[in-house]
C-alpha angles and dihedrals in degrees: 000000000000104000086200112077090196091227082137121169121193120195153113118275123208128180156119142240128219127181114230134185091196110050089161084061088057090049093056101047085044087069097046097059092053100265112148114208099256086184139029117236097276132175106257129205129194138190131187120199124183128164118281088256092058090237089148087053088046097052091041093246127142123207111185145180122207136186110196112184100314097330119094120200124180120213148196124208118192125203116300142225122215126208125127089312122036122237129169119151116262137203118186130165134185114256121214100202110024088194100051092049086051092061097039094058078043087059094045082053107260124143136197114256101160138052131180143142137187139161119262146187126180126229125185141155117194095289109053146326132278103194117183116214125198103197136177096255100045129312121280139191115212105204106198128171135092106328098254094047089050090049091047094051093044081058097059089044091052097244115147122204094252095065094048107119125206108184126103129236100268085047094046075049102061094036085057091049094054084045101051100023084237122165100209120124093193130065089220128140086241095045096047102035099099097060136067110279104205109110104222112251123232 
């Protein structure tokens, strides 16, 4: 039975973070400027894999897979440019069998170095996509789309340049671990429970 479903999507991906304390008053201005919900809020896991040796890491390259309610998508990040807007190029497929494809990255010799979930719900107009993440670790809004469209939404959010963030989650992570002195590996609900979730702000 083919594990890959070839529903596979290449681009470039640009886009920025904020960290945000009222995500219901995102949804409601997202309304008003004419977003329709894509998603429902769903549980969302993630796994990162790289070689034993750490060479995707190296090259700043990501490979993920995601299971997103009850979807799985596996992805591939190349290496990303950071301005005001992050791009870097993606190519991500539906999987059919999230576990089969696990142990088949494990057979190539790939192993899992990262683990984190969040809830998630998707947001878009016809230009581009607003998603809100609740995360172990604070809540975050990801703004992607062409760079003018993504400054002009942040506007009518109210969120100035200089609160666009450009990290990814094992980055923001690590940031929060140095922040809180926390000893979780794992951005989860369970590991990071213990500690304080807000993400400091710039």
């Amino acid at each position: 039975m083919p594990v890959l479903c070839f529903a596979t999507m290449a681009a470039r991906e640009v886009e920025i973070k904020f960290a945000t304390d009222d995500i219901r008053w995102i949804r409601r201005r997202l309304r008003q400027l004419g977003f329709r919900q894509q998603t429902p809020r769903r549980h969302e896991v993630n796994t990162l894999y790289d070689f034993p040796d750490s060479v995707l890491r190296r090259r700043g390259e990501l490979l993920r897979l995601r299971r997103y309610g009850d979807q799985w998508k596996l992805t591939h990040k190349g290496k990303g440019r950071a301005g005001r807007h992050k791009s870097r190029e993606e190519l991500e497929t539906s999987v059919s069998d999230g576990n089969t494809t696990a142990a088949m990255l494990s057979r190539i010799g790939l192993v899992p170095t990262f683990h984190y979930e969040k809830f998630r719900s998707e947001w878009s107009d016809s230009e581009g996509h607003v998603v809100l993440d609740e995360t172990p670790i604070g809540n975050f809004a990801e703004i992607e789309g062409p760079s003018r469209w993504i400054d002009r939404t942040a506007r009518a959010l109210d969120v100035p340049h200089g609160l666009y963030i450009t990290d990814s989650y094992a980055q923001l992570f690590m940031k929060w671990k140095r922040h809180t002195g926390s000893a979780s590996t794992e951005m989860t609900f369970r590991a990071c429970r213990p500690q304080t979730r807000s993400f400091p702000k710039k």
